[in-house]
VEXFI-961379 format. One record per residue (C-alpha): residue number from 1; x, z, y. Coordinates in Angstrom, 3 decimals. Layout:
N
  num         X         Z         Y
  NUM         X         Z         Y
...
//
This chain:
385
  num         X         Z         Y
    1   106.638   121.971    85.968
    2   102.814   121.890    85.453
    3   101.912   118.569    84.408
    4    99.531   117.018    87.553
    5    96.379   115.897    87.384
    6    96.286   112.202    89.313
    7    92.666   111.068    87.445
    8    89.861   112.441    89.256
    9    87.904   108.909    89.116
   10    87.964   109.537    85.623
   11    86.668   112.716    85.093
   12    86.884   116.047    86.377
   13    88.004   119.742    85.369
   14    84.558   121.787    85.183
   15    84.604   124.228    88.157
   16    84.640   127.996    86.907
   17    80.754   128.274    89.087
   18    79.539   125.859    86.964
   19    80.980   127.029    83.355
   20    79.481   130.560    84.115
   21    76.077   128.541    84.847
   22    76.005   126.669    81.983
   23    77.276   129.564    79.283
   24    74.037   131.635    78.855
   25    72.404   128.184    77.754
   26    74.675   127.691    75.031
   27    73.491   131.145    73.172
   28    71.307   133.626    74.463
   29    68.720   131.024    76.612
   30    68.895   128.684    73.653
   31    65.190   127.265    74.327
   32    64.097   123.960    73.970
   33    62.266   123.234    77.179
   34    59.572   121.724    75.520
   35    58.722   124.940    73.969
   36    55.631   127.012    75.218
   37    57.331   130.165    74.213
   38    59.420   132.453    76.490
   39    62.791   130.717    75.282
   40    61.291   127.352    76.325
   41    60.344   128.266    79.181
   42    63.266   129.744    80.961
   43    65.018   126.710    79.524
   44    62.375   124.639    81.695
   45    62.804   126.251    84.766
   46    66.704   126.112    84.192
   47    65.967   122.173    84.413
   48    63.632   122.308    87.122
   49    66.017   124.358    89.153
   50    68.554   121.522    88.115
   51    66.300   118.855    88.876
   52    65.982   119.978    92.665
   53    69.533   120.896    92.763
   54    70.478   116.892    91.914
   55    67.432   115.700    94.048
   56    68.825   117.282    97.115
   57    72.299   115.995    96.720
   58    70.723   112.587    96.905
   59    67.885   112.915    99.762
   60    65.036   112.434    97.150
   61    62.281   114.383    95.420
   62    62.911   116.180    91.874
   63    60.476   113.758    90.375
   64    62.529   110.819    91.205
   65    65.161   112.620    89.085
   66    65.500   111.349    85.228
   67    68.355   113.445    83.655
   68    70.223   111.101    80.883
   69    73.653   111.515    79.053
   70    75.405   109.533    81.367
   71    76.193   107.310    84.109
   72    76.205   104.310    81.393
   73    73.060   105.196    79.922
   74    71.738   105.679    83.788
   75    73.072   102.068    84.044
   76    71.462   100.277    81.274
   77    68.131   102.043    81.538
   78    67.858   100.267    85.224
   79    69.204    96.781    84.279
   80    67.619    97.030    80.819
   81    64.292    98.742    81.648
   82    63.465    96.956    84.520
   83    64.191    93.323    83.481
   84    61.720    94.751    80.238
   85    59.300    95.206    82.769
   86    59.740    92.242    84.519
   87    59.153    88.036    84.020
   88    62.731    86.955    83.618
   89    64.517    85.239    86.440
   90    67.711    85.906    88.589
   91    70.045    88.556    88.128
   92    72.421    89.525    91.193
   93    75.134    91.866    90.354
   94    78.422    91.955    92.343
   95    81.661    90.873    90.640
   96    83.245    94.073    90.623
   97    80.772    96.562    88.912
   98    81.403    98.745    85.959
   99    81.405    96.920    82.355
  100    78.070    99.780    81.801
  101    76.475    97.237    84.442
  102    78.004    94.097    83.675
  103    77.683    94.287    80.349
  104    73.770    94.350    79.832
  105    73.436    92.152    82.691
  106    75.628    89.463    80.185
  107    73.634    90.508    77.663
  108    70.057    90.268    79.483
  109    71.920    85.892    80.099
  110    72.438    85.720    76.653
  111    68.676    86.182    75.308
  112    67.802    83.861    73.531
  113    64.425    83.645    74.485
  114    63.127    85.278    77.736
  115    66.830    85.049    79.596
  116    67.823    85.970    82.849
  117    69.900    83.709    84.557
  118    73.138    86.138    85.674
  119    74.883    85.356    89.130
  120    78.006    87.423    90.806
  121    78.361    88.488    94.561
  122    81.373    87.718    95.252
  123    83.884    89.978    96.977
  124    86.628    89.566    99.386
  125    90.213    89.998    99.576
  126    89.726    93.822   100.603
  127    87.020    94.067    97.691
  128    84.330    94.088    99.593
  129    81.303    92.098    98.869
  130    80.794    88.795   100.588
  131    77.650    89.367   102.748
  132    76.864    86.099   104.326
  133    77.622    84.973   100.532
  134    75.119    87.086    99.117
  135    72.851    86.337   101.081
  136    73.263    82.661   101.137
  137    73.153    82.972    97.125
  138    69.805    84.533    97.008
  139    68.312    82.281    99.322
  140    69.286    79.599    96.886
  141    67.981    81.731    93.818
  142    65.416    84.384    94.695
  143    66.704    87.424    93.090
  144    64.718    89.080    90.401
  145    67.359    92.220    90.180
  146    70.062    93.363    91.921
  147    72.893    95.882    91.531
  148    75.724    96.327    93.310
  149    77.807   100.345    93.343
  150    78.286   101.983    96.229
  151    82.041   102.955    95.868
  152    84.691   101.263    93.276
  153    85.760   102.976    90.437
  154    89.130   101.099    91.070
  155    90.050   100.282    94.663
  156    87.266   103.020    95.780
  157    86.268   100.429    98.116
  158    83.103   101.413   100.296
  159    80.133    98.406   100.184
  160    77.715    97.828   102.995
  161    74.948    98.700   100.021
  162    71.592    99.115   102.538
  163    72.573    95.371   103.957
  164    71.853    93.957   100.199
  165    69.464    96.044    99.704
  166    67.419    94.524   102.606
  167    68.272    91.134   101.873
  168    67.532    91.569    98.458
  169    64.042    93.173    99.374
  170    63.357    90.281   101.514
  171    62.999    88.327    98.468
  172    61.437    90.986    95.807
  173    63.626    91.727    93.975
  174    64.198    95.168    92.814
  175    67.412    96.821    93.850
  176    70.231    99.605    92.012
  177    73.299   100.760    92.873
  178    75.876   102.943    90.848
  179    76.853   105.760    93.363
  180    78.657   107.995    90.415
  181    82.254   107.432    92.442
  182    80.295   108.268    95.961
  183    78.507   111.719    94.834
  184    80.435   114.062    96.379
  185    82.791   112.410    98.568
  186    80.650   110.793   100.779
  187    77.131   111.501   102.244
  188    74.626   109.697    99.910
  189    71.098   109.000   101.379
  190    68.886   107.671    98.729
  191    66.281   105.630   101.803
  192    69.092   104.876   104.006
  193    70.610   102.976   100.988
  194    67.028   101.033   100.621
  195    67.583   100.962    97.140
  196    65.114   101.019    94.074
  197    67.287   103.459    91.705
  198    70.546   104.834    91.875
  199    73.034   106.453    89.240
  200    75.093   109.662    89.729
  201    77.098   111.360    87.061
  202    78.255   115.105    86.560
  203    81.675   114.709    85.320
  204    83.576   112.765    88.332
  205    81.987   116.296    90.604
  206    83.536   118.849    88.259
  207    80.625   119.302    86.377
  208    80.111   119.046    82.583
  209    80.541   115.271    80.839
  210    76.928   114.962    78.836
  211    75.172   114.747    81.510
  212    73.704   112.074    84.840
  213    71.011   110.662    86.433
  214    69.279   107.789    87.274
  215    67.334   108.395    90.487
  216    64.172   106.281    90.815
  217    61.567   104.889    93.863
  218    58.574   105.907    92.668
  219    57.324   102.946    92.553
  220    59.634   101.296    90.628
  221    58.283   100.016    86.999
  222    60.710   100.744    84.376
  223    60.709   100.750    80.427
  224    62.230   103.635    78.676
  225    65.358   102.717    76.276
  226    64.203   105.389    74.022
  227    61.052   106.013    72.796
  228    59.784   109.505    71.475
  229    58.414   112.671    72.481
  230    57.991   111.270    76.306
  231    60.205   113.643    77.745
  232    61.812   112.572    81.801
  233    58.202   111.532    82.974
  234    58.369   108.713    79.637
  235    61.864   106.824    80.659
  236    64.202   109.259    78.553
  237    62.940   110.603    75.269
  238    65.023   113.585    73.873
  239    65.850   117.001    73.748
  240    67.121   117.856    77.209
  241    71.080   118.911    77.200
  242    70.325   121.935    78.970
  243    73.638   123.132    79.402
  244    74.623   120.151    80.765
  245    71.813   119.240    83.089
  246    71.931   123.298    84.440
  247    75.933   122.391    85.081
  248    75.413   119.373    86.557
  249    72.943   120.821    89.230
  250    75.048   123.316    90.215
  251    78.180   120.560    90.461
  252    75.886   118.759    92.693
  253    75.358   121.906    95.123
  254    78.823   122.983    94.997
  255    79.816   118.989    95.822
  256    77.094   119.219    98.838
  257    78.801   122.395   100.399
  258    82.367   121.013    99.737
  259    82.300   117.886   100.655
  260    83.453   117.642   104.410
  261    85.924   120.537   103.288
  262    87.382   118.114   100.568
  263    86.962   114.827   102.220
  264    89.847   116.172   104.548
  265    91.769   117.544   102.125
  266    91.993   114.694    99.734
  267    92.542   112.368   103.097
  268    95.401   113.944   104.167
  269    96.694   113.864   100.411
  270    96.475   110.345   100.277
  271    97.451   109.523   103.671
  272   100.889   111.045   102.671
  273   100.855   109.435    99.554
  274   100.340   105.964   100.898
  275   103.072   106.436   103.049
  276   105.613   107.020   100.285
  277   104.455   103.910    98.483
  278   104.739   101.897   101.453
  279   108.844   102.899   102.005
  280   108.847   101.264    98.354
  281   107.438    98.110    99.350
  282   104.124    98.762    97.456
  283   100.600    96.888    97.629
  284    97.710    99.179    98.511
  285    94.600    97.440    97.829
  286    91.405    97.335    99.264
  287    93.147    99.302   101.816
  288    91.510    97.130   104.857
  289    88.327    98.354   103.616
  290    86.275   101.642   104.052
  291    87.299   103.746   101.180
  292    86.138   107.121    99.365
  293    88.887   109.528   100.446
  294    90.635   110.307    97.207
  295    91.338   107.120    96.325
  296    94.794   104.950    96.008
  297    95.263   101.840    93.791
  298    98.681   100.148    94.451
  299   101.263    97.942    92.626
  300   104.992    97.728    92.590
  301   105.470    94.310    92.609
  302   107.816    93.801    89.213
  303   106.753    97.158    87.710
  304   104.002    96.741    85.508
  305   101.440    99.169    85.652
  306   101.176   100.579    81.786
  307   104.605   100.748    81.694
  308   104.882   103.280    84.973
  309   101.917   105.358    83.766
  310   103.239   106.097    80.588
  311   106.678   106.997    82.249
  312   104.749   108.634    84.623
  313   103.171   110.874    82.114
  314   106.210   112.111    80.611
  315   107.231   113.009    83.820
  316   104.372   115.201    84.247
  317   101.752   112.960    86.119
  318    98.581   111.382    85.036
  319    97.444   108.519    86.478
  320    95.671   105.497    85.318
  321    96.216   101.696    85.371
  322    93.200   100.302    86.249
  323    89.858   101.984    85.253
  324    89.650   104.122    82.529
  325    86.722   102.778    80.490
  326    89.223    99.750    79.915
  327    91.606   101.884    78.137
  328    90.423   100.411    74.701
  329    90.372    97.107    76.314
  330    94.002    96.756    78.092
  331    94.201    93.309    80.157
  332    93.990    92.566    83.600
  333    91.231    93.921    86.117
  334    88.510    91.914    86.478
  335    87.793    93.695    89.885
  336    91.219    92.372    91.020
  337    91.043    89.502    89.781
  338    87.623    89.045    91.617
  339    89.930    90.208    94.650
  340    91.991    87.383    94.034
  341    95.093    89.254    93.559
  342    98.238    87.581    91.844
  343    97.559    88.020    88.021
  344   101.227    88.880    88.107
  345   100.819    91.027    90.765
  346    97.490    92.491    89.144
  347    99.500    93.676    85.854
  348   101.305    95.989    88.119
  349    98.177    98.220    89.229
  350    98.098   101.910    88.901
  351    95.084   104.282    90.188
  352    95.711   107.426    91.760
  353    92.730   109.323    92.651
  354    92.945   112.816    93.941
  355    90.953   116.330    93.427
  356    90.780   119.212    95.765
  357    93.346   121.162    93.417
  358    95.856   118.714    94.568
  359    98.792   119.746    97.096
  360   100.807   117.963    99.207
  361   103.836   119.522    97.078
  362   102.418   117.662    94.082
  363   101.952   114.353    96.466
  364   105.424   114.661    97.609
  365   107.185   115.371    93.506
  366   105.429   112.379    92.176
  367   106.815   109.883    94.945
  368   110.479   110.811    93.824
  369   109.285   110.773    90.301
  370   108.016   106.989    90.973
  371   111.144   106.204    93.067
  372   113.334   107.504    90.257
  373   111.560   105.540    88.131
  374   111.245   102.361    89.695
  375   115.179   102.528    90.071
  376   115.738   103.116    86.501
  377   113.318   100.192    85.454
  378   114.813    98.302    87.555
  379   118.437    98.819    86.248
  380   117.329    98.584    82.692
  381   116.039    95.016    83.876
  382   119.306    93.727    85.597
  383   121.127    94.778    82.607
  384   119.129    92.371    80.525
  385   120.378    89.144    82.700
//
C-alpha cells in the first residue's frame, strides 16, 4: 500500500498548476525584480501578478501585501515591528497561539528596559477563547497589542476573531491574527475580521514552503525586522523569492476556486473518520466548537500519542501528535493544556488533518490500522502486570 498522507496542517504537496508556474523562474526568467533590465522586469510583474493573486484571496489591496519567507517571519514582523513602533504597554495574545507568536510576545516581557507587560486570553474547554474574559481583561489593562489566530493549528478550532478585534479597538490597541490554518478552507475577509494585519502562508495551500505574507491596514505603523535595500514598501528588505512568491499566488487562486469543492470533501472525510474513533471510545477535542473542515485531534485514553504515530507510520500513515513545530520540543500541548485537558489524557493526542487527495478508502484502512493497533498495545500492556 501507498503510504497516506494524514499531515496537511503541516504542510502541503505543491499542486502540479503551481510547480509549472513557478519553473520558468528558477532558469530562464531568472531576474531580480529590482533590476531595470528586461529580466527584472518580467520578474516584477511575476510578483505583481502574485501580489494581486494573494490580495484577492484575502479581500484586500496588493499594497497591503508584504511577501516574507514565512508565516513565522509574518508573525514576528507584526508583534516585533509594531511594539518597535509603539510606547510599551499591554500585550494580549490568546493562550493557544503558535510558539512564532508566543514566543516574541515572551520575549517583547522579558526586555529589560522598555517591556511589555504579556497577558493570555484564556480559552475554554472546546478551545475557544473566553470572550466575556477577554474583554473583562482589557478593561482592566488597556491593550497595547493584540493577536489572537483565526483557526488552531491543533484542534482547528474556529475563534470569534472580529469580536476581539472590536473590543480590542475600543481600547487602541492594534490588532493581528494568524489565519495561515484558515487560507483556503474557510472564507477569509480581511475588514470583516477588523483586524490590523493578518498572516497567511503558501505551504499549508499546496503551494511552495519559502514563501507568506503578512497582510497590513494601511495605516498600521510597523518597523521592518530587516533593514536593506527597502524592498516590500520598507518592512521586508531582500531579494524577493520569486519562485516562491509566483507559486504562492497561484496556490492562493487555486485555494479560492477550490475551496467550497474541498470544504465538502474533507467534511465528509472527517465526518467518517470521527465516527470510527468514537466506536473506540476516543476524545475528539474542540469538537463542540466551529472547526476548519479537515481537521481531527483525538486521544485514546491509555495510548499515548508518540507511541501510535510512530506505529502508525510503519503502517503506512502519517499523522502527527500535536503540532508539528514541537517536534524538536516533545512534551505536552500547551494548547491543551490551556483547554484544561487531563495531562494524562493530553499525552495521548494525535492530529489528523486531511487534504483533498484523501479518500474515504484511505479514512476507512487507517481506522482498522488504529484498531489493530490499539489491541496490540493493549495486550503488550496486560502482559506486563
Amino acid at each position: 500500500m501507498e503510504p497516506v498522507y494524514f499531515d496537511h496542517n503541516a504542510t502541503t504537496r505543491i499542486d502540479d498548476a503551481v510547480w509549472e508556474a513557478m519553473l520558468p523562474y528558477f532558469q530562464r526568467e531568472f531576474g531580480n525584480a529590482s533590476s531595470r533590465h528586461g529580466y527584472g522586469l518580467n520578474a516584477r510583474r511575476a510578483i505583481d501578478k502574485a501580489r494581486r493573486q494573494v490580495a484577492d484571496a484575502a479581500g484586500v489591496q496588493p499594497v497591503q501585501v508584504i511577501f516574507t519567507s514565512g508565516g513565522s517571519e509574518a508573525n514576528n514582523l507584526f508583534i516585533r515591528g509594531a511594539a518597535d513602533s509603539l510606547k510599551p504597554g499591554n500585550l494580549f495574545i490568546s493562550a493557544i497561539e503558535h510558539p512564532c507568536v508566543l514566543k516574541p510576545a515572551q520575549a517583547l516581557s522579558r526586555r529589560s528596559c522598555d517591556a511589555w507587560a504579556m497577558h493570555q486570553l484564556t480559552v475554554n474547554a472546546s478551545g475557544r477563547v473566553d470572550l466575556d474574559a477577554a474583554s473583562n481583561a482589557m478593561q482592566k489593562n488597556k491593550p497595547g497589542l493584540v493577536a489572537t489566530m483565526l483557526a488552531n493549528n491543533e484542534t482547528g478550532v474556529i475563534q470569534d476573531v472580529a469580536h476581539i478585534a472590536e473590543s480590542a479597538r475600543s481600547h487602541g490597541a492594534y490588532v493581528h491574527t494568524d489565519a495561515i490554518q484558515g487560507l483556503g478552507k474557510i472564507p477569509l475577509d480581511f475588514s470583516a475580521l477588523k483586524v490590523h494585519a493578518m498572516t497567511l502562508s503558501a505551504h499549508k495551500i499546496y503551494g511552495p514552503k519559502g514563501a507568506a505574507a503578512l497582510i497590513v491596514d494601511k495605516r498600521l505603523l510597523l518597523k521592518p525586522l530587516i533593514y536593506g535595500g527597502g524592498h516590500e514598501n520598507g518592512l521586508r528588505s531582500g531579494t524577493e523569492n520569486v519562485p516562491a512568491i509566483v507559486g504562492f499566488g497561484v496556490a492562493c487562486e487555486l485555494a479560492q476556486a477550490r475551496m467550497t469543492e474541498t470544504a465538502q470533501h474533507v467534511s465528509i472525510l472527517r465526518d467518517q473518520l470521527e465516527k470510527g474513533l468514537a466506536s473506540m471510545d476516543a476524545v475528539i477535542f474542540g469538537s463542540a466548537a466551529a472547526r476548519i473542515p479537515n481537521t481531527c485531534y483525538f486521544a485514546l485514553p491509555d495510548i499515548e500519542g508518540d507511541t501510535l504515530v510512530v506505529k502508525l507510520d510503519k503502517a503506512g500513515f502519517a499523522v502527527a501528535a500535536g503540532a508539528a513545530c514541537s517536534s524538536v520540543n516533545p512534551g505536552q500541548s500547551h494548547v491543551l493544556n490551556a483547554m484544561q485537558v487531563d495531562p494524562m489524557l493530553a499525552r495521548c493526542a494525535v492530529r489528523v488533518s486531511l487534504g483533498r487527495s484523501n479518500t474515504l478508502e484511505q479514512v476507512d484502512s487507517f481506522l482498522r490500522a488504529t484498531q489493530h493497533i490499539v489491541a496490540e498495545l493493549k495486550q503488550i500492556s496486560s502482559l506486563s502486570f
